[in-house]
N, C-alpha and C positions, 0 to 999 in steps of 0.2 A: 373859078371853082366855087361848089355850092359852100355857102355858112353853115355849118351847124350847129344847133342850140347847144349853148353850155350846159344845157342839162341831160343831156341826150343819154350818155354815160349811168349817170344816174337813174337814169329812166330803165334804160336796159336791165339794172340791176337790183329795181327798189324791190322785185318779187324773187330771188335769188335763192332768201331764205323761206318763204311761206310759201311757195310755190303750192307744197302738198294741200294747203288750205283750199283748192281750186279741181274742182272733178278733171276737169277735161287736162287742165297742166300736168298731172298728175300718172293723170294717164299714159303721158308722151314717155312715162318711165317705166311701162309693163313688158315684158318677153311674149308681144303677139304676136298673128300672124296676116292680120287685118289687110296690108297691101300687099303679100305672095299671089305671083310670081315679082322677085325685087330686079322690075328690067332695067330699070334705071341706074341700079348699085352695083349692076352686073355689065355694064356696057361701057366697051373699050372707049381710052382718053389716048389724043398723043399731045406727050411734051414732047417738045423739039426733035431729036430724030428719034424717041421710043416711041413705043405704042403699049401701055399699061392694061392689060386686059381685064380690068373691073378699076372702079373706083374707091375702093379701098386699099389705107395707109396706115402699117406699122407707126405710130407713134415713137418718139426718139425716148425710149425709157434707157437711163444711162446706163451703162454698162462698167460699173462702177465696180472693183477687183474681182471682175471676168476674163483680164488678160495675165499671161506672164509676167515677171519682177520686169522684164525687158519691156514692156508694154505692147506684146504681141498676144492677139486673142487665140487663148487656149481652148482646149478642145469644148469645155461646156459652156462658150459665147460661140461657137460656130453649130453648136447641136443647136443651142437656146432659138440663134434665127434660121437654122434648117426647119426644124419643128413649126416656125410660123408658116413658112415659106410652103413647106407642106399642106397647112391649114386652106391655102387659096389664097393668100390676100394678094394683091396685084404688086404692091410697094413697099419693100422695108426699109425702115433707115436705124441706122445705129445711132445709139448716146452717143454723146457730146464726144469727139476727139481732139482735145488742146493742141494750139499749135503752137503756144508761146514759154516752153517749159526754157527756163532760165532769165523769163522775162518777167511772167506771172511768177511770184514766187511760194504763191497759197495750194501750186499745182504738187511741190515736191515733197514728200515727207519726210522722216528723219531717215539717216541713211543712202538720201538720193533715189528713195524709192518713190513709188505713186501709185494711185489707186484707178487712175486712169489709161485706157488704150492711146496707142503709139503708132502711126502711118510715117511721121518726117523726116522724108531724107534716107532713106537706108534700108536695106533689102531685107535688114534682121528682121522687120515687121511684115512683108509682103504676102508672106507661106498663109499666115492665119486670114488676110485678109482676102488672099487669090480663095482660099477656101470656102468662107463665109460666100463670096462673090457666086462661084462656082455652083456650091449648094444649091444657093437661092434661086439660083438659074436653073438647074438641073428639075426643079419642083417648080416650073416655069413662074418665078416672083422675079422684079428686079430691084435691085440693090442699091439704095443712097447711101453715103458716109457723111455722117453728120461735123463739120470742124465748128471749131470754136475757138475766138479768139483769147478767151480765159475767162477768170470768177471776176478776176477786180474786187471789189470791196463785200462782193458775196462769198469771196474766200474765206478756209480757213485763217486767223490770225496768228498760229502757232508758228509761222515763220517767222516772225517777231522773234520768237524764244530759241527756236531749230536752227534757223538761218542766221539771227541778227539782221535780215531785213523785214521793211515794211509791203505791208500790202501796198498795189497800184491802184491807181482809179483814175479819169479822164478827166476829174480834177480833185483838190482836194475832199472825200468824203469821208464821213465815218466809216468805220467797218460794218455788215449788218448784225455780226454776233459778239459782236463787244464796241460798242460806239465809240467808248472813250481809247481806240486806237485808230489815228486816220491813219485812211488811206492817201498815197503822197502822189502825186500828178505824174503820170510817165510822160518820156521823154517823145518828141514826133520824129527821134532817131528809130529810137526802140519801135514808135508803131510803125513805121515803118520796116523795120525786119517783119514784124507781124505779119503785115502785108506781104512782104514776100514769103513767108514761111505759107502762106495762103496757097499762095499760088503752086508753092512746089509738091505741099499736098493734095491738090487737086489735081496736080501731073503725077505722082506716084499713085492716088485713085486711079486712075485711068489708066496706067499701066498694069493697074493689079484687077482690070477688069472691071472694077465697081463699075455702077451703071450712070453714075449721077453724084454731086456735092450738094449739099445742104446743109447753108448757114445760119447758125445759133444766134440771131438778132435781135429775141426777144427775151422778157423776164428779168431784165436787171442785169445781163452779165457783161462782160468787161465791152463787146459790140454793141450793147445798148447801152453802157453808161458811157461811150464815146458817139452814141448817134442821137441822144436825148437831152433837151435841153434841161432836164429836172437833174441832171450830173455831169455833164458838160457843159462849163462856164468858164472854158480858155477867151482868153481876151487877143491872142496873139500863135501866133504860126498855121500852119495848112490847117490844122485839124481844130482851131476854133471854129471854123466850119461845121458843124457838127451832119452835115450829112458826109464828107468827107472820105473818112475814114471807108464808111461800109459802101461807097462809090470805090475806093480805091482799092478793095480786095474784091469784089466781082469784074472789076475791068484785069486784076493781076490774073485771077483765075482764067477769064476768058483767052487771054493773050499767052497763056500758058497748054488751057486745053484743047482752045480753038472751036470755031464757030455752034459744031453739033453736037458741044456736049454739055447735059442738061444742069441747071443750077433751081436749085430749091433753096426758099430764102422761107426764117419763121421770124416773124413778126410781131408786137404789140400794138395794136391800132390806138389804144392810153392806158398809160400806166394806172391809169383809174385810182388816182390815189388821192384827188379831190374829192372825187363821188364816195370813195370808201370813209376818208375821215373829216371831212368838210373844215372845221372852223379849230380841229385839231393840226391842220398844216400852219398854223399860225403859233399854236398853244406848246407841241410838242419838239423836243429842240432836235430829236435825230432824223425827224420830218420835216423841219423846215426851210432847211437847204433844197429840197428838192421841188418847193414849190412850183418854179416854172416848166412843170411838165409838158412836151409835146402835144400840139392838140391835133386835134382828129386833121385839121386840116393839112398842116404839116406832116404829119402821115404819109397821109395820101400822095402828097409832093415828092418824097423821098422816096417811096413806090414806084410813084411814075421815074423817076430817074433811075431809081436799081433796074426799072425794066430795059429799061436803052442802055442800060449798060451791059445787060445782058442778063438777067433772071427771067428764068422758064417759067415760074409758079412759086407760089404764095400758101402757110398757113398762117392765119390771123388769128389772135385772140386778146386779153388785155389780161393787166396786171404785172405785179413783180413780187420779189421776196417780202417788201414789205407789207404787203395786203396778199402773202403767200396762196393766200385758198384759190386765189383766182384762177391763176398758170394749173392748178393742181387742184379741180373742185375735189370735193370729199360730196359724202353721201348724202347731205346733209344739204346739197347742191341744187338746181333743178337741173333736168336734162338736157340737153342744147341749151346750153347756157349762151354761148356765142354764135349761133344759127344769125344772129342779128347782125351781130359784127361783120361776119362774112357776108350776107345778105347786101352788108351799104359798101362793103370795096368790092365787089363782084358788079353791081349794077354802076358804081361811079366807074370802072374800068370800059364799063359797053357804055358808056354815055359819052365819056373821053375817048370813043374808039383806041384805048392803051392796047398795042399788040405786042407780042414777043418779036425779036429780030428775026426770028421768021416767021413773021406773018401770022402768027397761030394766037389765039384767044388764051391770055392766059390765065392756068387753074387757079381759083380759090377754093382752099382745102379749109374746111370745118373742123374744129376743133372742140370739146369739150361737153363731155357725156354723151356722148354717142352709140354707146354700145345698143342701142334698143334696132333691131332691123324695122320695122314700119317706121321708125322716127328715122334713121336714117335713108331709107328712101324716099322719103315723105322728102327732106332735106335738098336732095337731087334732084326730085321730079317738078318742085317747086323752085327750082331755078334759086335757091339759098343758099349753094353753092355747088363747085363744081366735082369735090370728092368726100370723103369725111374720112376722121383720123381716128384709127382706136389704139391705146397702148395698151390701160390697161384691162379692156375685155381680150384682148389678144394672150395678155400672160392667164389670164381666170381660162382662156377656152382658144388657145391657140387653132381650134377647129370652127372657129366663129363663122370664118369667111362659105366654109364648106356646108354647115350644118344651115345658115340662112336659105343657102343658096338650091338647097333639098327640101325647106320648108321645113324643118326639123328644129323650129326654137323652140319647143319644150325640153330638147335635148342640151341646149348649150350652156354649160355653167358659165353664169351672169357672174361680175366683179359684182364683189359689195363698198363699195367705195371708201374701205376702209384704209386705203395706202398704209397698211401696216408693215408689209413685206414689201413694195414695188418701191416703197419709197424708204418710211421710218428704219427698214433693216440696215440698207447702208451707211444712212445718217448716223446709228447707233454704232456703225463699225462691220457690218457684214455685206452682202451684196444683194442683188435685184433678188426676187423671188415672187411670190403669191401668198394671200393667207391661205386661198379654197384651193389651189390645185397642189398639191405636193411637188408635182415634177417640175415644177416649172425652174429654168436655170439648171436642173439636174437632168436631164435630158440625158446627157452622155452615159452617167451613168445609172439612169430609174430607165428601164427600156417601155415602150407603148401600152406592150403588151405583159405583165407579167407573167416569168415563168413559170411551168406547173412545177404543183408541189409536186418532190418525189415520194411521198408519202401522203395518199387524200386521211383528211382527218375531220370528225366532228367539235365544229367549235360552236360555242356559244357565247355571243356577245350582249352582257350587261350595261345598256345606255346606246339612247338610240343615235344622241348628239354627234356633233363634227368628228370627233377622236373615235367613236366606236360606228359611226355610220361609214367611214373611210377605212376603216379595220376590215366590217363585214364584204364591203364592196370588193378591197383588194384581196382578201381571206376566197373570196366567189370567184374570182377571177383566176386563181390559180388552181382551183379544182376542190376546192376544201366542201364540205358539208357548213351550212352555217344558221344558226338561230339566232336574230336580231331580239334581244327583249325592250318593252321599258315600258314602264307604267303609265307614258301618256300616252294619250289615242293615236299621236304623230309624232313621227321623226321629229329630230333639229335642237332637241332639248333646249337649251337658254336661246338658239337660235330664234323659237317659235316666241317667246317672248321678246327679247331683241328687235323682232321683224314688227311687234306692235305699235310702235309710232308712228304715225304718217310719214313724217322727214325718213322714217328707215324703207324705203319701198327698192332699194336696192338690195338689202337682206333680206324682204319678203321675198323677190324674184329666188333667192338662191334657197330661201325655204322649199319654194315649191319646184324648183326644182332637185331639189332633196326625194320630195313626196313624189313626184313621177321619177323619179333612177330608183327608188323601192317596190315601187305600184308596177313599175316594167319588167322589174328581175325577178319580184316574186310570183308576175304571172303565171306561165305553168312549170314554172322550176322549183324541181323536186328537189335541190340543192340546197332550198333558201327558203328558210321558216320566218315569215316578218309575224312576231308577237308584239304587236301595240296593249296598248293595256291593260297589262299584264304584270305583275310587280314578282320578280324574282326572288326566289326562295331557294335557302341551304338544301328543303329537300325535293323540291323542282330538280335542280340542276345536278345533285346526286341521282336521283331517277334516271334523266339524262345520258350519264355515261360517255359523260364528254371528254374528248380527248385535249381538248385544251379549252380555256375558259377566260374572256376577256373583263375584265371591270373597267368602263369608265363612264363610272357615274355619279362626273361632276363635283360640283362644290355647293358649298350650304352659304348662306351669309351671316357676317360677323355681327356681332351689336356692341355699341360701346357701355361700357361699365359705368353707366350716369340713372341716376336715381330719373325713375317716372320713365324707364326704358320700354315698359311694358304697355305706357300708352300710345306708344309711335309704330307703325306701320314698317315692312321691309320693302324696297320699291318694287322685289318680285311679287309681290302679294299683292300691289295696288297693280302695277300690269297683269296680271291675272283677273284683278274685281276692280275694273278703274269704275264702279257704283259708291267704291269707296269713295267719290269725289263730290258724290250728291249731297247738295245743301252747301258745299265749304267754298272759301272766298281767297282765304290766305293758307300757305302751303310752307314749312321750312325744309329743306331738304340736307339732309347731314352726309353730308361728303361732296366733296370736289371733282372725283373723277368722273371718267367717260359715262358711268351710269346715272351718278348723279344730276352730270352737268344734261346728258339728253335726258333723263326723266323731266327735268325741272323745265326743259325747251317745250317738254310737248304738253305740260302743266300750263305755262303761256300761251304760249300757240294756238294750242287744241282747244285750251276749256279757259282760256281767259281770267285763270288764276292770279293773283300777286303771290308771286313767288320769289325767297330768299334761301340761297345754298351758304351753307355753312362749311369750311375748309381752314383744317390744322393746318396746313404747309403755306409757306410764302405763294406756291401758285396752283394755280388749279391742270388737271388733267397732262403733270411733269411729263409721261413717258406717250404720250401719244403723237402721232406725226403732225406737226406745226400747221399744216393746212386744214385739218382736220379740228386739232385743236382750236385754232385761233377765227375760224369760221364758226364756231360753233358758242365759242364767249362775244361774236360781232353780234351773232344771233341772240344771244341771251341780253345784254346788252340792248339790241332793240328793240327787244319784247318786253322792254323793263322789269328784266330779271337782277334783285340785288346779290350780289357776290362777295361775299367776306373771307377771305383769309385771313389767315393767323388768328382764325376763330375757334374756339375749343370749348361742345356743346358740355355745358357743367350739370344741367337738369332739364326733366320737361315734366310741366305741368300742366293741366289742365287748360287749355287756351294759352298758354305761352312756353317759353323756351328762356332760359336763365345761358348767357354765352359770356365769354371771359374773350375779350378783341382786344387784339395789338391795334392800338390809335394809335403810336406812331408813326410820324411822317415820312419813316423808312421802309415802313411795309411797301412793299411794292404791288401797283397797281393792276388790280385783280382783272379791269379791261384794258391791258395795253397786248395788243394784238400787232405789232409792228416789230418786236425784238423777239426771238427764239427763246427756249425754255432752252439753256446750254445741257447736253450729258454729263452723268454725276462723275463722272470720271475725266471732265476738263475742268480744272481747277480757275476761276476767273479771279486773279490777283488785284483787277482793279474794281472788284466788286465793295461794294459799302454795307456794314453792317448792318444787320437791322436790330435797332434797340427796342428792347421791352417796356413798352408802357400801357400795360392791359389793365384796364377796366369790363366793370360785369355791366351788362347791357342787355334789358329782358324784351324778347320781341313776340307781339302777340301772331298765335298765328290756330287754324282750325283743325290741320294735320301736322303732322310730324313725318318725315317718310326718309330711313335709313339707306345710305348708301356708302358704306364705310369698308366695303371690301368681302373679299371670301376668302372661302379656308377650304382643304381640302374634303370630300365628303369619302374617305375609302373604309370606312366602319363595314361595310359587306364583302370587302378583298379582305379585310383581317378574318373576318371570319370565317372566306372560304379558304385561305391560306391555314387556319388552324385544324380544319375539317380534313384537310388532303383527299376531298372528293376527284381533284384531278392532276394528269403529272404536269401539266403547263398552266402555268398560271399569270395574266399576266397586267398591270394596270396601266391606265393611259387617260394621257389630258388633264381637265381640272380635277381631276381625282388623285392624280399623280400630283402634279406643280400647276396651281392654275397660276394661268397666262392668258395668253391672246388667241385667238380665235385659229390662226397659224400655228401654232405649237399644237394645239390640239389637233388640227390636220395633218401637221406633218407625221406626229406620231403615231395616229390611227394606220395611217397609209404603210407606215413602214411595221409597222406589228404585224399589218396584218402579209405584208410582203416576207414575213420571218418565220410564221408559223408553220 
């Protein structure tokens, strides 16, 4: 077997984050249409006895409380993959389905209840799943069921407190969202029921139709901290073996479902957790247990044996929870991040002539930013691999597969890689969703098409942004009159700003496709008045004689109450005039979250600033989703961005900034990128105080640039509400509660489905 360089990993990865700093890299991440006709992405594959008719795959987005309390999938997880299945794509596979509830114990909640779908053993679950099957097929896709042996030490820990038991893990590990509880070695009794519980749900798959099984092997969960040496350090019984375990549930499936039916296995080719923190697997203590991670070579070996044991195909990619962004890039990402990865077990598989036990070449599926169509045919035809994966352009534009495939990518709303909804909502407690499509998971019940109004009416919508651009579109769609206003020249409101960073080229894509879904409707539709430019007035919209009247326009930003406030900048205002930058060197930036921490990225990045963010809270960017988050502090971090928390700006003066910092050695580490920001509503008992010992510490710097939050901007709703120019009146998005970029979508869409 070939050697490869222990830096390889590294190498892959060292443009991850600057990517956008490169024309042509940059480019790999535009909505073109440069290689139409896509004959390559469109040309049938067969695993083992199917035949896939396009090379596109559903991504396993989990399907996290989409089923019954019984954990049978209810009716809006079988719309949610009808709707793809509709869209074209050739393969969908479901989130993770555990197969070790009473073994894992991070699976059950209080109650006995869980947040996960249920196939084992038992007919009670067959109904939702023969349907999903059914569906899929009926809208010619075919259907994988994703199992999973469990979280292991990526569980929650609360069965500690619910259960009185401890989390499992394949040997002793920390837990990943509270270290200081290990996880306790399970028994090679218990994995072995595992293993059979494998097998029984790949024989109840198979009777409910499903097309195919696909094993969760990669990212850290309980199959990968039993097949990897960086969490597997048994000394003794079958499963010290550490390829063992995941040999022995593809042989139980096989002998279960028999020779022709297909196994899809997902994989991590390295946990990449040298390349991510280098000389921190030494320094860092919940890191250094896991030192001896799997190298590429071993990989490949255990590949080669899952294949004789019977696996059809392969997706590959790297990473795990503790370097989270990987499994999960955010925007912030380059595009094909793993086109390389797949690239080197695709050609070692044709070089090792490795076949499937029937004789067939088997797929490697590409993973990770994919949604762009020329990049992913480009992927195909360049022999990089053999299919590509999308989840979450699939939830932003369930019509991905159809609309490529027409040549019609100006049409397809692009993900903005913000995993706020696909990911972050469940995390917080809710389920899969979208921030830009409204429908998405509600499928059942938000129908394709909206119904017409039974009363057509003239509305006018004040703000052109997310919340009133998705008002006016669904307001149009059911038959309404409707006048779009807003003062800037273009839709997208904070969007358009938002999309100016280089690293945001995923939100510039949905920008402009904003600008063409406006530029199309208002063609010669008599319906639809788009007023850009145009700044709305009490006696405008009185003239008007509008039957209902929408406001959402937005939020203003806050400033803090510190002497010499008036000589710092708002970061809206320097993205608006980034000439504000001309002549300066040093840059402090007041606030820690998402707007802070990317302004202060692209300050580095872009214009090779020394830049220092300033943050009141022990952590920076608390409610954003961990991959997102923590990709984006590895970024700032290697951009030599300084980070202070528990920093509280007390004045700014003239060439400097007077700040009051927690120096004690309790503050917690403003780059530690390996442990979760916990929910404010999980109380962590073993957590350490942090003591006050602030000192004032003046840091010189040429700008000042505010990023401390917003407020709502509804001073023009109070006043058309006190006018009664009309009988409906109604406010949405940051005008209303700002939030996230999801909140404002979903409420545009539903306002305007009410009017």
């Amino acid at each position: 077997m070939a050697k490869y360089p222990e830096t390889l990993v590294s190498d892959w990865l060292k443009d991850s984050g600057d990517w956008f700093l490169d024309e042509g890299r940059a480019g790999t991440g535009r909505m073109s249409r440069a290689l139409y006709p896509y004959k390559s992405l469109f040309s049938p594959i067969r695993v083992n006895s199917i035949t896939l008719k396009n090379r596109l795959v559903m991504a396993p987005m989990g399907n996290i409380s989409q089923a019954e309390e019984t954990g049978r999938p209810d009716q809006s997880m079988i719309a949610y993959f009808e709707e793809r299945a509709k869209g074209g794509v050739g393969l969908i596979t479901s989130g993770l389905v555990p197969v070790s509830f009473g073994i894992d114990h991070t699976l059950t909640e209080p109650g006995g209840l869980t947040y996960f779908p249920k196939i084992l053993g038992s007919r009670t679950y067959f109904s939702g799943w023969r349907d999903i099957a059914h569906n899929t097929h009926a809208a010619g896709a075919h259907f994988f069921i994703q199992l999973t042996a469990g979280l292991g030490r990526v569980g929650n820990p609360q069965c500690l407190v619910n259960q009185r038991k401890f989390p499992v893990s394949a040997s002793l590990n920390p837990n990943y969202y509270l270290p200081e509880v290990p996880c306790l070695r399970i028994s090679g009794r218990k994995l072995k029921k595992i293993v059979k519980n494998f097998g029984q749900a790949a024989a109840d798959a198979k009777t409910a139709t499903i097309d195919g099984v696909y094993l969760h092997g990669h990212e850290g969960y309980l199959l990968e901290q039993m097949s990897n040496t960086a969490f597997n350090r048994r000394k003794l019984g079958r499963y010290a073996d550490w390829q063992a375990f995941g040999l022995d549930i593809v042989r139980e499936i096989r002998k279960r479902t028999g020779p022709d039916y297909p196994i899809m296995f997902r994989i991590n080719l390295s946990l990449a957790l040298h390349a991510t923190y280098g000389e921190r697997m030494d320094t860092v203590k919940t890191l250094r247990k896991f030192r001896n991670e799997r190298t590429i070579e071993q990989t490949l070996d255990y590949m080669k044996n899952l294949v004789a044991a019977g696996v059809d195909m392969f997706d590959v990619d790297l990473g795990c929870y503790d370097n989270w962004w990987l499994p999960h890039p955010p925007t912030t990402m380059k595009p094909g991040v793993f086109l390389d990865v797949a690239k080197l077990v695709k050609e070692h598989f044709a070089e090792n002539e490795i076949v499937s036990n029937k004789g067939l070449p088997v797929p490697i599926v590409a993973v990770g930013k994919l949604g762009y169509p020329d990049l992913a045919e480009k992927a195909i035809a360049d022999e990089m691999c053999d299919m590509v994966m999308l989840g979450r352009p699939l939830l932003a534009d369930p019509m991905w597969p159809k609309k490529a495939y027409a040549g019609k990518i100006n049409e397809i709303r692009p993900c903005i890689g913000c995993q706020e909804a696909c990911i972050n909502e469940f995390v917080e407690g809710g389920h899969p969703s979208c921030a830009v499509n409204p429908r998405t998971s509600y499928e059942s019940i938000l129908p394709e098409k909206p119904l017409p109004a039974p009363v057509r009416k003239k509305v006018a919508v004040v703000g052109a942004g997310p919340a009133g651009f998705e008002c006016a579109m669904a307001a149009l769609d059911r038959g309404h009159e409707v006048h779009l206003v807003d003062e800037q020249e273009g839709v997208g409101g904070m969007v358009r700003l938002a999309a100016i960073p280089a690293f945001k080229r995923d939100v510039k894509n949905y920008l402009e496709w904003m600008e063409h879904t406006v530029a199309q409707r208002a063609g010669d539709n008599r319906d639809f008045k788009l007023m850009l430019g145009t700044e709305a007035t009490l006696a405008m919209l009185e003239d008007g004689k509008y039957d209902a009247i929408v406001c959402a326009t937005g939020s203003r930003e806050k400033a803090p109450a510190v002497e010499g406030v008036d000589k710092a900048v708002f970061a809206r205002t320097l993205l608006r005039d980034v000439s504000l930058l001309d002549g300066k060197e040093k840059v402090v930036v007041v606030g820690g979250g998402t707007v802070g921490c990317e302004v202060a990225l692209m300050l580095a990045a872009e214009y090779g600033l020394k830049v220092t963010v300033l943050e009141m809270l022990p952590t920076l960017m608390p409610h954003i989703c961990t991959a997102n988050r923590t990709h984006l502090i590895h970024e700032l971090e290697k951009h030599g961005v300084t980070l202070m928390n528990c920093a509280k700006l007390e004045k700014i003066e003239d060439g400097s900034v007077a700040v009051n910092v927690n120096e004690s050695p309790t503050v917690p580490d403003p780059y530690n990128t390996w442990n979760p920001v916990l929910p404010e509503n999980v109380p962590n008992p073993l957590a350490k105080p942090i003591k006050e010992e602030y000192k004032m510490r003046t840091i010189d710097t040429d700008l000042v640039v505010l990023a401390v939050g917003n407020e709502q901007d509804n001073a023009f709703y109070r006043l058309i509400k006190d006018a009664y120019i009309t009988p409906e009146l109604y406010l949405l998005g940051d005008a209303a509660h700002t939030g996230m970029i999801m909140h404002a979508v979903r409420a545009g869409y539903r306002a305007g489905l009410s009017i």
